[in-house]
GUTORKE-777710 format. One record per residue (C-alpha): x negated, y, z negated; residue number from 1. Coordinates in Angstrom, 3 decimals, always signed. Last residue first. Layout:
// GUTORKE-777710
REC; X; Y; Z; NUM;
...
//
This chain:
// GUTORKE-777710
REC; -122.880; +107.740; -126.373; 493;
REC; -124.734; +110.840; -126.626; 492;
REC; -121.707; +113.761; -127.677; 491;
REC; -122.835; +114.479; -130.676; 490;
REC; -125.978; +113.982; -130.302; 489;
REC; -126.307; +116.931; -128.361; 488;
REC; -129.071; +118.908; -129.988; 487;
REC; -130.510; +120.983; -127.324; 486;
REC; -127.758; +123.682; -127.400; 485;
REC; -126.411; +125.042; -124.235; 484;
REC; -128.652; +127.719; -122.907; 483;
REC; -129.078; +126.737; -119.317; 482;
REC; -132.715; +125.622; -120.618; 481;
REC; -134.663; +124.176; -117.534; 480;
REC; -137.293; +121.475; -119.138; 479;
REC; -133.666; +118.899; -118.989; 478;
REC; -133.703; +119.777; -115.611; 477;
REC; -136.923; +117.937; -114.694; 476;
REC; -135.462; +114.491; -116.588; 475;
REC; -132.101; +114.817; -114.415; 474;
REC; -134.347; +114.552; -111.699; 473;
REC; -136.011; +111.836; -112.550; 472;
REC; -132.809; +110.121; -113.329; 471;
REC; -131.438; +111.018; -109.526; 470;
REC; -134.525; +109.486; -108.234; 469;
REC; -133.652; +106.122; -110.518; 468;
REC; -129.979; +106.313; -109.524; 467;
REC; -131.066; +106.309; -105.603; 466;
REC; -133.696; +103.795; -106.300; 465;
REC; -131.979; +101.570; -108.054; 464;
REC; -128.643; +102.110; -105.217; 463;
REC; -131.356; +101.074; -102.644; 462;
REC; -131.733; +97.854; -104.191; 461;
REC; -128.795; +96.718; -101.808; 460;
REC; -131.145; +96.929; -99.117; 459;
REC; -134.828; +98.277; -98.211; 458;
REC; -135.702; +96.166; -95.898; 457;
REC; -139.666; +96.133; -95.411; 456;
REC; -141.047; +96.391; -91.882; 455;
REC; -144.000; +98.616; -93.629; 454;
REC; -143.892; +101.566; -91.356; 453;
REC; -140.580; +101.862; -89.398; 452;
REC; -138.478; +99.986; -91.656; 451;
REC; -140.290; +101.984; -94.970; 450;
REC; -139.528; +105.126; -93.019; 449;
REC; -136.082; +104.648; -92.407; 448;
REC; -135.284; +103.291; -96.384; 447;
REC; -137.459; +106.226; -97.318; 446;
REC; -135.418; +108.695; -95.478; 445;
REC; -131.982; +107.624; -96.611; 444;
REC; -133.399; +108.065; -100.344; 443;
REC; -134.641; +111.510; -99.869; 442;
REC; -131.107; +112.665; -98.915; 441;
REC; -129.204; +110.132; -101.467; 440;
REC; -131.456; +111.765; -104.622; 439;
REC; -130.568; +115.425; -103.024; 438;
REC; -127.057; +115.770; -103.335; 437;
REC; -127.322; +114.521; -106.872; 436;
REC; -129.915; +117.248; -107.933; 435;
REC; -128.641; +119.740; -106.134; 434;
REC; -125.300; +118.865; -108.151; 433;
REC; -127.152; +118.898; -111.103; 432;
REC; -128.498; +122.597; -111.170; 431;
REC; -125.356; +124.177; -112.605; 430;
REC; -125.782; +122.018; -115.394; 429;
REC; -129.442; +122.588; -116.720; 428;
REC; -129.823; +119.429; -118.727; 427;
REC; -129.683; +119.093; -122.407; 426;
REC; -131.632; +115.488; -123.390; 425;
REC; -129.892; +113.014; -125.796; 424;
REC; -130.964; +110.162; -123.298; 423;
REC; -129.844; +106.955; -123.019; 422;
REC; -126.082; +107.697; -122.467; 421;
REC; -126.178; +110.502; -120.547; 420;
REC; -129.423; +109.465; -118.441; 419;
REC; -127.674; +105.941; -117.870; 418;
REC; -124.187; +108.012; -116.598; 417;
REC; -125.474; +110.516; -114.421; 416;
REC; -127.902; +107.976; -112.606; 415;
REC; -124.942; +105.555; -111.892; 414;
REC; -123.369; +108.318; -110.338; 413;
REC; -126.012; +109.499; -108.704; 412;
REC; -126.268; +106.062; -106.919; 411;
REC; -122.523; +105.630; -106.402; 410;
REC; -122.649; +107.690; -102.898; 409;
REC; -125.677; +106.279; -101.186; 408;
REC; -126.096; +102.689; -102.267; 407;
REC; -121.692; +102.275; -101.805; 406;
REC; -122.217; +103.428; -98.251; 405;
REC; -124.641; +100.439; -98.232; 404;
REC; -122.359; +98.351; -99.879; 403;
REC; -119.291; +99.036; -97.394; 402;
REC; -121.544; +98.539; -94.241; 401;
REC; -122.938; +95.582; -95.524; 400;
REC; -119.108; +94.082; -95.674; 399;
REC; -117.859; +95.356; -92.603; 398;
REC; -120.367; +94.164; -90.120; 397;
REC; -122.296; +96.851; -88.590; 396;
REC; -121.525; +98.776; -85.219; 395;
REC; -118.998; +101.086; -86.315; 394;
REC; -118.605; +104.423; -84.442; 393;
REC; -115.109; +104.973; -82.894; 392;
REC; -113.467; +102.728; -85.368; 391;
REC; -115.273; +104.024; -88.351; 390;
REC; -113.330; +107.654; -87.394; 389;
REC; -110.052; +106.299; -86.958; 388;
REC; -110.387; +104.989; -90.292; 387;
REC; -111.218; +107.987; -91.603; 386;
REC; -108.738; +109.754; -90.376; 385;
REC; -106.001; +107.573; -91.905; 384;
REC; -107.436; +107.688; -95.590; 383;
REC; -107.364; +111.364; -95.108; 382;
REC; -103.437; +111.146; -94.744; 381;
REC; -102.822; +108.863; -97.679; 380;
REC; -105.326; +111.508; -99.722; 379;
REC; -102.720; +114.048; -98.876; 378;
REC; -99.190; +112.264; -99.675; 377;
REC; -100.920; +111.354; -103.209; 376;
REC; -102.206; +114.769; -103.281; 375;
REC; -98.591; +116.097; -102.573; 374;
REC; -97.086; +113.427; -105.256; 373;
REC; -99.240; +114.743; -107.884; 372;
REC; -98.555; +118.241; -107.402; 371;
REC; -94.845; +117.791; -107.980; 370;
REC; -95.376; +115.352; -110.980; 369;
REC; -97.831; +117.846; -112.143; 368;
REC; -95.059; +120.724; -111.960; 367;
REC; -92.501; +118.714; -113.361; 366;
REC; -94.407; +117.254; -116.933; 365;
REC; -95.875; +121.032; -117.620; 364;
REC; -99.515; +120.996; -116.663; 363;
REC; -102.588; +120.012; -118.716; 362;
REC; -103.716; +117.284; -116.181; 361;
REC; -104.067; +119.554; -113.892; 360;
REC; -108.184; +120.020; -113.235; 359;
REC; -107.982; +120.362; -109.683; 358;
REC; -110.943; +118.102; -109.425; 357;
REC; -110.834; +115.702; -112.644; 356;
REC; -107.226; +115.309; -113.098; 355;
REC; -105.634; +115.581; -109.845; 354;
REC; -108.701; +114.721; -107.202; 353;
REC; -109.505; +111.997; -109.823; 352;
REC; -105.820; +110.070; -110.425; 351;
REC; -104.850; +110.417; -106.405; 350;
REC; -107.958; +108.682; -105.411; 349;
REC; -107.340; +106.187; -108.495; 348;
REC; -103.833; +105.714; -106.913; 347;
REC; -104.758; +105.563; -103.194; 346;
REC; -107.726; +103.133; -104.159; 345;
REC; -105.366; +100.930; -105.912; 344;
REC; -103.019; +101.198; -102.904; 343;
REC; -106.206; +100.119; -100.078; 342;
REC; -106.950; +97.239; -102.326; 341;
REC; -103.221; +95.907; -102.475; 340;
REC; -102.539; +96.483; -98.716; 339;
REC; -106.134; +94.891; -98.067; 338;
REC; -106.251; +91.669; -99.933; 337;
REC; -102.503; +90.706; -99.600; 336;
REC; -102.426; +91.496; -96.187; 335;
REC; -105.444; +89.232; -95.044; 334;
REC; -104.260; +86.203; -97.232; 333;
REC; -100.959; +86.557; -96.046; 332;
REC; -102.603; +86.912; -92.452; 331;
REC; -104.889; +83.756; -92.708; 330;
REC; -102.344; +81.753; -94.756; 329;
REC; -99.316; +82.370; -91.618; 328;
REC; -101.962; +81.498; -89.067; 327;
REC; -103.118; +78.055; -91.133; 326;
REC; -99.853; +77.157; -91.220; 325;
REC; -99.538; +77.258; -87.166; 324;
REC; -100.996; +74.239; -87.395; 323;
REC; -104.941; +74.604; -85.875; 322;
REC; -105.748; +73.630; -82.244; 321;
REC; -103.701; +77.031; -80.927; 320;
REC; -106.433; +78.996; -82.554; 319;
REC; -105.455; +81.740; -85.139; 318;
REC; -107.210; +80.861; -88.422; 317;
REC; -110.578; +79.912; -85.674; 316;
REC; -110.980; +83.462; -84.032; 315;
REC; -109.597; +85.096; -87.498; 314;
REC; -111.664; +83.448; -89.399; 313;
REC; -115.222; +84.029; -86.969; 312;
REC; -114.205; +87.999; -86.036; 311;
REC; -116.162; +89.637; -88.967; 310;
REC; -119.468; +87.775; -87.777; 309;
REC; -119.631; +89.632; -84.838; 308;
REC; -120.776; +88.157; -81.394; 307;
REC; -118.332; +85.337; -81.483; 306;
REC; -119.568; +81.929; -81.907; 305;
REC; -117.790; +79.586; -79.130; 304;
REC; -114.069; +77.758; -79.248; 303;
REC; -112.492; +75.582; -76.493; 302;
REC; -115.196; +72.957; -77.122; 301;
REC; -114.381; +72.661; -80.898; 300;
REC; -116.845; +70.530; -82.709; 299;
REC; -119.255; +73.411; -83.241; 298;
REC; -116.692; +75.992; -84.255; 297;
REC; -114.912; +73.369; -86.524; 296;
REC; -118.317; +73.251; -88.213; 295;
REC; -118.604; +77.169; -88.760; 294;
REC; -114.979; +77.526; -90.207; 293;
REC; -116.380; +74.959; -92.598; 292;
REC; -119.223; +76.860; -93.752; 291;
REC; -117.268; +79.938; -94.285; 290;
REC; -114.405; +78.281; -96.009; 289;
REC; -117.282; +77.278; -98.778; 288;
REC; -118.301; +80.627; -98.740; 287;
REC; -114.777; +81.710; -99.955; 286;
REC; -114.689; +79.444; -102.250; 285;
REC; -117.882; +80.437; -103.884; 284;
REC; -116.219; +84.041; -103.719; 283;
REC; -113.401; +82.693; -105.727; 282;
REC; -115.908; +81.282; -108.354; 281;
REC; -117.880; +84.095; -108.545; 280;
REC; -114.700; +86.711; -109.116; 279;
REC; -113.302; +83.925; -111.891; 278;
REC; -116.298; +84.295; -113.660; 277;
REC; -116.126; +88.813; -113.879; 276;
REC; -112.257; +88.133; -114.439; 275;
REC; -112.869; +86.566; -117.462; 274;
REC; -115.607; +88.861; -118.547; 273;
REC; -113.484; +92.061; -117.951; 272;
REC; -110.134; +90.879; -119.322; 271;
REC; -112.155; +90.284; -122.725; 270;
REC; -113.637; +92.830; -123.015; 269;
REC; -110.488; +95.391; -122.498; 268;
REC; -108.804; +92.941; -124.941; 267;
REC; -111.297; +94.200; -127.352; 266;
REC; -111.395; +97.880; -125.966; 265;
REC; -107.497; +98.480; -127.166; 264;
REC; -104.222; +97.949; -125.211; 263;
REC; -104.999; +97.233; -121.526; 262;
REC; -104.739; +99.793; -119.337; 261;
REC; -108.466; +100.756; -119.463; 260;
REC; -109.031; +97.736; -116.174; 259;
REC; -106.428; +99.200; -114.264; 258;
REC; -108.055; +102.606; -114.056; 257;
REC; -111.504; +101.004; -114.666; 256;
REC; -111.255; +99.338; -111.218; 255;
REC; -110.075; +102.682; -109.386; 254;
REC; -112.302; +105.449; -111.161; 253;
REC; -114.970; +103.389; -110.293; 252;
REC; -118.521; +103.642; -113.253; 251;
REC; -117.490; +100.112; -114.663; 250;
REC; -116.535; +98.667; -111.312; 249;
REC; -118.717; +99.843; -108.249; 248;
REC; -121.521; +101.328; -110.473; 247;
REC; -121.832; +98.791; -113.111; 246;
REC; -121.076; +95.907; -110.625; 245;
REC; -123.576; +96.981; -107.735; 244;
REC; -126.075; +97.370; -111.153; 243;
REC; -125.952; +93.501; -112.178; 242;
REC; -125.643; +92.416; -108.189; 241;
REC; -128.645; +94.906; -106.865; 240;
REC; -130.351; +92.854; -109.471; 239;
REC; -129.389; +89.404; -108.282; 238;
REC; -129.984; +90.628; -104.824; 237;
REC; -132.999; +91.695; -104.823; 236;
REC; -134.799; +89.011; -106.841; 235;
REC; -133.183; +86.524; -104.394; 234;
REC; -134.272; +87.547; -101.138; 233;
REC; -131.024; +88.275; -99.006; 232;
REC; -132.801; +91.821; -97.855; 231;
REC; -135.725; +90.230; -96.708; 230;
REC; -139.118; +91.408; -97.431; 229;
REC; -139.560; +89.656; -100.526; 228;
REC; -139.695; +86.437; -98.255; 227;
REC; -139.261; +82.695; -99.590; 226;
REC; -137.339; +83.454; -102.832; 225;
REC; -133.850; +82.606; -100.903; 224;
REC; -131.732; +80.917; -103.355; 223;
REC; -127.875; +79.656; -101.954; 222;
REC; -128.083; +77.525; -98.353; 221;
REC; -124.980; +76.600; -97.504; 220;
REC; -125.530; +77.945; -93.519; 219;
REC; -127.765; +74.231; -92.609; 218;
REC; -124.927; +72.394; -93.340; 217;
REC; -125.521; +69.002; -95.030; 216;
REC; -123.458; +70.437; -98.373; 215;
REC; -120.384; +71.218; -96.350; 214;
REC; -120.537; +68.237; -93.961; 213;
REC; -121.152; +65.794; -97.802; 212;
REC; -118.214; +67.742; -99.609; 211;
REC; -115.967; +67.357; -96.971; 210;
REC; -116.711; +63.987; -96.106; 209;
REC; -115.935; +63.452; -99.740; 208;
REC; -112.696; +65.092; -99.898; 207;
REC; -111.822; +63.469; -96.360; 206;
REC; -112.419; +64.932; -93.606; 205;
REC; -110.511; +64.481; -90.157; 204;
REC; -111.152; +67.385; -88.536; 203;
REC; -107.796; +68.774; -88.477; 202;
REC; -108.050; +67.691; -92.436; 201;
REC; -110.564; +69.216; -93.128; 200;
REC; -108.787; +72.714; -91.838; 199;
REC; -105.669; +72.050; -93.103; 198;
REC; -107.179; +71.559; -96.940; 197;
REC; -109.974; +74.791; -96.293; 196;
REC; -107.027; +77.190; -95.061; 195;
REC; -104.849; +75.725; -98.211; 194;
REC; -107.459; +76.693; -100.710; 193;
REC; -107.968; +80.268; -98.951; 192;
REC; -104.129; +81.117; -98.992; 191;
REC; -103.715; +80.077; -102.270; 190;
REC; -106.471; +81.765; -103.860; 189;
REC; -105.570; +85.020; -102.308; 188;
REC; -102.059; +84.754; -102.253; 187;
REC; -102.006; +84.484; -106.374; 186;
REC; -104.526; +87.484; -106.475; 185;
REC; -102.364; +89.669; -104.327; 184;
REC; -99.170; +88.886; -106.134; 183;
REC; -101.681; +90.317; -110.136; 182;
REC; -102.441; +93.310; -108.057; 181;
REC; -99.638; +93.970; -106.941; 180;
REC; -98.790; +94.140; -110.593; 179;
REC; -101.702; +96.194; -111.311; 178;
REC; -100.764; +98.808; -108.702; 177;
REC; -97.166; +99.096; -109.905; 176;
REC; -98.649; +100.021; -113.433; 175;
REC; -101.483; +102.059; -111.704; 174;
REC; -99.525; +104.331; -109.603; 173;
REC; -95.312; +103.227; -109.941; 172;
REC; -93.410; +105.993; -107.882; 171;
REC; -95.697; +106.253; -104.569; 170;
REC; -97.516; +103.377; -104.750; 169;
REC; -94.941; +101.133; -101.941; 168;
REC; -94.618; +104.180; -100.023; 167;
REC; -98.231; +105.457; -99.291; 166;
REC; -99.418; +102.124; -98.619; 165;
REC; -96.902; +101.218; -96.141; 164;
REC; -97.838; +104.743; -94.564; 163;
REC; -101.362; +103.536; -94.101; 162;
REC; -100.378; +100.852; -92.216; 161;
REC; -97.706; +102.454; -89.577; 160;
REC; -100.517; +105.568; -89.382; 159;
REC; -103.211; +102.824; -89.028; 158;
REC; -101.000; +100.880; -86.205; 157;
REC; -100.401; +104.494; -84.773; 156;
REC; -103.884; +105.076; -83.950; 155;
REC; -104.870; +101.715; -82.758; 154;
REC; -102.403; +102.383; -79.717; 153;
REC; -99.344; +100.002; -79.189; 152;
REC; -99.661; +98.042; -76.166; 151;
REC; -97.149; +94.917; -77.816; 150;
REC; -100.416; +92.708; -77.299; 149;
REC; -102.743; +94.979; -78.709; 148;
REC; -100.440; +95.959; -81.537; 147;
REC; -99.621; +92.473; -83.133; 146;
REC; -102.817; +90.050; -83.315; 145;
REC; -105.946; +91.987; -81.905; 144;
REC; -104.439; +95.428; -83.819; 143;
REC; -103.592; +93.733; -86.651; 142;
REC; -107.072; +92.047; -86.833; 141;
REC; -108.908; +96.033; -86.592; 140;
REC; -106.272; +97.567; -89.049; 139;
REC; -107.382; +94.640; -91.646; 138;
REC; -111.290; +95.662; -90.818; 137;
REC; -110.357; +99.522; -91.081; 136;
REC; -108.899; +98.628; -94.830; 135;
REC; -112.131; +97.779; -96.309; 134;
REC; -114.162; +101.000; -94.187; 133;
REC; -111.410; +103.078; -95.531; 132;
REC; -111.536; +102.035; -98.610; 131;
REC; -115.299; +102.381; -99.093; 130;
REC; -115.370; +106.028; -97.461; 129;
REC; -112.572; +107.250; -100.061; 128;
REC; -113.654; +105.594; -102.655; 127;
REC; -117.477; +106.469; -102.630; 126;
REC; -116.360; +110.433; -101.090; 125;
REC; -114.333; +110.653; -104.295; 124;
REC; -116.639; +109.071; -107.019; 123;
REC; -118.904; +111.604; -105.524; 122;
REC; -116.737; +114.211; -106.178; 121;
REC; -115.512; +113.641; -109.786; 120;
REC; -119.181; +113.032; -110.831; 119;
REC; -119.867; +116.759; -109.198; 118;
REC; -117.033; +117.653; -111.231; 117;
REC; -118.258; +116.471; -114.731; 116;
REC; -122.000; +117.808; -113.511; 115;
REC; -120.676; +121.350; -113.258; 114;
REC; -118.318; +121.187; -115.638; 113;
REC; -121.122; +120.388; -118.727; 112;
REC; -123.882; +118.165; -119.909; 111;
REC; -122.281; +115.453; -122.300; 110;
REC; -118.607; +116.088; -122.594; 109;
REC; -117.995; +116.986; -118.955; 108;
REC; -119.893; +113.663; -117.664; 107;
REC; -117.425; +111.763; -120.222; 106;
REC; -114.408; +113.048; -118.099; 105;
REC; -115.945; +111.207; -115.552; 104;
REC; -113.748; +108.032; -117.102; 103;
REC; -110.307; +109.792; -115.967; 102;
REC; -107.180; +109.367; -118.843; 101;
REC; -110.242; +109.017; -120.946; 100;
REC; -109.401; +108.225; -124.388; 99;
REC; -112.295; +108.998; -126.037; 98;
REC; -113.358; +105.992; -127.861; 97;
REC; -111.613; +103.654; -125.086; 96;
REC; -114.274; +105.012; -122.698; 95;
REC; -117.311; +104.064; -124.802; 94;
REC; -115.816; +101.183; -125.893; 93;
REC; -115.500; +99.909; -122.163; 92;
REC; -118.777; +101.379; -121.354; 91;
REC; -121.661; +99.190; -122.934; 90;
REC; -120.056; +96.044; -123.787; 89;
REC; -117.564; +95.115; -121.161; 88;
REC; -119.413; +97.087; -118.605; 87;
REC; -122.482; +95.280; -119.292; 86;
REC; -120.879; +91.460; -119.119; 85;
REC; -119.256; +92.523; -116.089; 84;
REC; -123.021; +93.605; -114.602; 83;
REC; -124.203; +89.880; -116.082; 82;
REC; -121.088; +88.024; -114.005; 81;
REC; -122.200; +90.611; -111.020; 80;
REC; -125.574; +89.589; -111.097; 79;
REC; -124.618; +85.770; -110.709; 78;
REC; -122.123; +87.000; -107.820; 77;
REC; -125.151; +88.642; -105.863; 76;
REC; -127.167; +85.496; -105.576; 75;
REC; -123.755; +84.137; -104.613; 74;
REC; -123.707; +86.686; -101.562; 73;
REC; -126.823; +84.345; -100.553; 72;
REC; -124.918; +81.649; -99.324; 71;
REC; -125.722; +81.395; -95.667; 70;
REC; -127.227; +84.688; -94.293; 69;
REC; -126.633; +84.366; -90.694; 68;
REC; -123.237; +82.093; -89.951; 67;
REC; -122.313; +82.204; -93.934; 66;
REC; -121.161; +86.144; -93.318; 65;
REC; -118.246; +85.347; -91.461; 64;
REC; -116.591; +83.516; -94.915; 63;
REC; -118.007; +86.498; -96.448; 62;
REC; -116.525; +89.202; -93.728; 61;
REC; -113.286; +88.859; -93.721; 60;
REC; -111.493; +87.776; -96.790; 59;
REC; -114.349; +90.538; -98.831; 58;
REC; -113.708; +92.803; -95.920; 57;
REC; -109.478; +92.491; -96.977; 56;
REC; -110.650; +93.044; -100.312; 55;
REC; -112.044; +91.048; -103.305; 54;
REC; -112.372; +93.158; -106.887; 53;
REC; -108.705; +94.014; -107.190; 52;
REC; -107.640; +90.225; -106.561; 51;
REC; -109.882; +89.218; -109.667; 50;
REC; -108.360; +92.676; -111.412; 49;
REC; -105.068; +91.145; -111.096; 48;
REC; -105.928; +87.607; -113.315; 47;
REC; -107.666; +89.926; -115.638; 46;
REC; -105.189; +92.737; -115.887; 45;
REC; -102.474; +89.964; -116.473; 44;
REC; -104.675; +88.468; -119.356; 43;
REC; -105.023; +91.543; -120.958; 42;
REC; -101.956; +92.612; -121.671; 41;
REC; -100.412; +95.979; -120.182; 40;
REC; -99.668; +98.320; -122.547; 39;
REC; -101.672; +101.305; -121.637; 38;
REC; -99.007; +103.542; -120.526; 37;
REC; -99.946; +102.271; -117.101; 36;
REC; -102.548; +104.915; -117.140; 35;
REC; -102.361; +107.035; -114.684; 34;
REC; -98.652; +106.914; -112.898; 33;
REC; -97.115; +105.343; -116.093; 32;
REC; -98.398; +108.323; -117.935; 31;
REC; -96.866; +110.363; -115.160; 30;
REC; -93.657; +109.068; -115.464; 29;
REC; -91.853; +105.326; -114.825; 28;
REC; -88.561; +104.052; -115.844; 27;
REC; -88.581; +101.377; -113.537; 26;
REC; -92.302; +100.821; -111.159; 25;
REC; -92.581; +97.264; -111.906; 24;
REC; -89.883; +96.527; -110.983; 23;
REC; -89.721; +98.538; -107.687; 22;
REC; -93.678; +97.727; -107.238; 21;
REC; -93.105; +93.647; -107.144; 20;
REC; -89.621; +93.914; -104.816; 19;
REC; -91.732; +95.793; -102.571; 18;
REC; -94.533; +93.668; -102.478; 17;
REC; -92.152; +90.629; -102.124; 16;
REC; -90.170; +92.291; -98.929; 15;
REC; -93.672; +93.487; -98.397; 14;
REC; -94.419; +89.986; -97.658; 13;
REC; -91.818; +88.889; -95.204; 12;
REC; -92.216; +91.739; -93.028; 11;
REC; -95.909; +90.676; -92.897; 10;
REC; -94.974; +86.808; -91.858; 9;
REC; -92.182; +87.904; -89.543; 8;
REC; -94.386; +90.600; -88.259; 7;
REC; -97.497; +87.972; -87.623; 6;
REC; -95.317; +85.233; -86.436; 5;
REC; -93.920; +87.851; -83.347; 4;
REC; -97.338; +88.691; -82.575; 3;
REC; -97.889; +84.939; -81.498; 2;
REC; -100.135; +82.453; -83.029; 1;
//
C-alpha cells in the first residue's frame, strides 16, 4: 500500500469528520462546548460512547495482543459489563442530582478545595498521559506508512496530527465530539468485519472453516485459572475489569462528559449498559481478527512474527498479498479510533483545567469563551510533547502501557470517590493531596519488590491496591479535625 493511498484515504475522511463537527457544531456556545446542552438522546450517546471506549491502541494492540496472551482481554470485558452496570447505578444519579458541569465537582462538596482540585489534577495527568500514549501508536503507523517514506520527521507528523485534532473540536466540544463519536463507531465495526471477510477469504475459508481455524488455534484461549501468579489469571482480571471501568469511565471526566449529555439519569442508564455489551462484543471481534491475522502469518512465507505485538495488523493489513481493500479498512479503522479518541480527550482536558483547575466557570459568556479556546490551544500543544516523549522511551506494548499508567493515576481517584460515598467521615483537606501523591509512590514500590522477591505480577489489580492505600489514608485523616463539621450527611451520596 503506497503513502499516496494512505493520504487519499485520510484526506478522504476528515472531509466526513469535518462535515460531521461543522453540523454538528451550528449555533454552538459554551454550554454546547461542556455539556452538549444535554439533549442528546440516549441511543446516539450509546452507539458513540462504544467508539469512545476503543481507541486507536484498542485497534492496535488487542488483535496483536492474541499472539502471547490469547483471549484473556475478554476476562476483562465481563468485568467491564458489571463496572457499566455500577456506574449506571451508583454514579450516574449521583451526578445528574447535582448537575455537575465537571463530575470532581462532587470531591468539593464532600471534603473541601483541596481534595476537589487534587481530583481535578489527577484526572488531568490520567488523560493527558493515556491519550497520548493511545494516539502515539496511530502517530507511530503514520509515520511507517506516509512520513517515513516521504522523509518527513516524526515530530512534524504529531504536530500535522495533533493540529487536526485541535481544529476539528475547536467550535463544537462535546456535542461535535459525540457525533464523531457516533462516524467513528460505524468505521470501527465496519472496518474490522470487512478485514476478517477479505482476510478468510484470501485464505480460502469458508464461514465454517473459519469458525473451526479460529476455534483450533492455540491463541483463542479465554479463562486462565491455572497460575495466580500471572497477570492474565482470571480472578485478576475480571476484577481489575469491574473497577478499570469505574475509574476509567464513571470516575473520567472525558467518558462521563458525553455520557451526562443525555437528558435525565434514566436514559443516562440506559446508554451506559447498552454500550457496556456492545464494548465486549466488539472487542470479541477484535480478538477474533487477532487470531486470524496470526494464521495468515503462518501460511504466508513472505511474512514472519514481528518483535512487537503492536506491529502484527498493520504488517499483514498492508501486505501486497492482501486487496488493497484491506489497506484502506486498516487505516479508516485506525483514524477513526484515534482522531476521535484523541478530540474527546482534548475536550474533557479542556472542560477540567477550565472549570475545575482555574475555576472559570463563573465568568462572563466572552471572557470564558476567550479563555477556553487558549486552554484548548494549550492542552493541544502538551498533547504533542508527550508524544514525542513516549517515542523516545517506550518499550512496552501500547495497550499495558496505557492501563498501567491508568493503575497509578486513577487509583486515588477511585479511592476519593468510594470513601466519599461510603463513608460520612470529615477528612483533613489540606492533607489529601499527600495522601494521594503518596498511595501511587508506595504502590510502584511494592509491585518492584513483589517481582524481585516473590516473582508475583502485580498487574491490573494494582489500581485495588492503589485506591485501597489511598482509603486507608483517607481513614487516618478523618482522626485529624481541620475544623469542618463532622456531620456531613448532607453531602454523603
Amino acid at each position: 500500500m503506497t503513502p499516496t493511498i494512505v493520504i487519499i484515504t485520510i484526506i478522504a475522511y476528515f472531509a466526513v469528520l469535518f462535515g460531521v463537527s461543522h453540523l454538528s457544531s451550528r449555533k454552538s456556545d459554551n454550554a454546547t462546548f461542556f455539556t452538549g446542552n444535554r439533549r442528546m438522546p440516549w441511543p446516539i450517546v450509546a452507539f458513540a460512547t462504544l467508539g469512545a471506549a476503543l481507541s486507536g491502541v484498542t485497534f492496535i494492540s488487542v488483535p496483536g495482543m492474541v499472539a502471547e496472551k490469547g483471549y484473556s482481554y475478554l476476562q476483562m470485558g465481563l468485568g467491564f459489563i458489571v463496572g457499566y452496570a455500577l456506574i449506571a447505578f451508583v454514579l450516574v444519579p449521583l451526578f445528574y442530582k447535582r448537575n455537575l458541569i465537571s463530575i470532581y465537582g462532587y470531591l468539593g462538596e464532600r471534603f473541601g478545595g483541596s481534595t476537589y482540585r487534587t481530583g481535578a489534577w489527577f484526572f488531568f495527568a490520567s488523560k493527558m498521559l493515556g491519550a497520548s500514549v493511545r494516539f502515539f501508536v496511530v502517530c507511530i503507523v503514520l509515520q511507517t506508512l506516509v512520513f517515513d517514506p516521504l522523509g518527513i520527521p516524526f515530530s512534524i507528523n504529531v504536530l500535522a496530527t495533533v493540529g487536526v485534532i485541535w481544529l476539528y473540536t475547536f467550535r463544537g466540544g462535546v456535542k461535535s465530539v459525540i457525533w464523531t463519536d457516533l462516524l467513528k463507531s460505524f468505521c470501527l465495526v465496519t472496518s474490522v468485519m470487512l478485514c476478517i471477510y477479505f482476510i478468510a477469504r484470501n485464505l480460502d475459508l469458508s464461514f465454517s472453516g473459519l469458525v473451526s481455524s479460529i476455534a483450533e488455534h492455540e491463541s483463542s484461549r479465554i479463562f486462565y485459572f491455572d497460575d495466580p501468579a500471572k497477570g492474565i489469571y482470571f480472578w485478576k482480571q475480571f476484577v481489575a475489569g469491574i473497577f478499570m471501568v469505574v475509574a476509567m469511565t464513571g470516575l473520567d471526566q472525558d467518558m462521563m462528559q458525553r455520557n451526562l449529555a443525555c437528558r435525565d439519569s434514566r436514559e443516562c442508564r440506559k446508554n451506559m449498559m447498552t454500550s457496556g455489551i456492545m464494548q465486549f462484543f466488539l472487542i470479541a471481534m477484535f480478538l477474533l481478527l487477532g487470531t486470524l491475522l496470526v494464521i495468515y502469518i503462518d501460511r504466508t512465507p513472505s511474512l514472519a512474527m514481528p518483535g512487537k505485538s503492536d506491529d502484527i495488523f498493520g504488517i499483514v493489513a498492508s501486505h501486497s498479498s492482501l486487496p488493497v481493500i484491506v489497506g484502506i479498512l486498516f487505516v479508516v479503522g485506525l483514524i477513526a479510533a484515534a482522531y476521535s479518541a484523541a478530540g474527546s480527550a482534548l475536550v474533557s482536558l479542556t472542560t477540567s483545567f477550565t472549570v475545575d483547575i482555574l475555576d472559570a466557570s463563573s465568568m462572563e459568556e466572552k471572557k470564558l469563551a476567550r479563555l477556553r479556546k487558549l486552554v484548548h490551544l494549550a492542552m493541544a500543544a502538551t498533547m504533542g510533547v508527550i508524544i514525542i516523549i513516549f517515542f523516545m522511551v517506550n518499550e512496552d506494548d501500547a495497550i499495558s502501557a496505557v492501563y498501567t499508567l491508568a493503575s497509578y493515576t486513577y487509583g486515588p481517584l477511585l479511592g476519593l470517590f468510594i470513601f466519599g460515598m461510603f463513608c460520612n467521615k470529615a477528612v483533613n483537606d489540606r492533607l489529601v493531596p499527600i495522601v494521594c501523591l503518596l498511595a501511587p509512590a508506595l504502590c510502584w514500590g511494592a509491585k518492584h519488590y513483589l517481582k524481585s522477591a516473590w516473582n508475583y505480577e502485580l498487574s491490573f489489580e494494582l489500581l485495588l491496591l492503589n485506591a485501597f492505600l489511598t482509603i486507608c489514608g483517607l481513614v487516618a485523616l478523618s482522626w485529624i479535625r481541620s475544623g469542618r463539621p463532622d456531620d456531613v450527611e448532607a453531602t454523603k451520596a
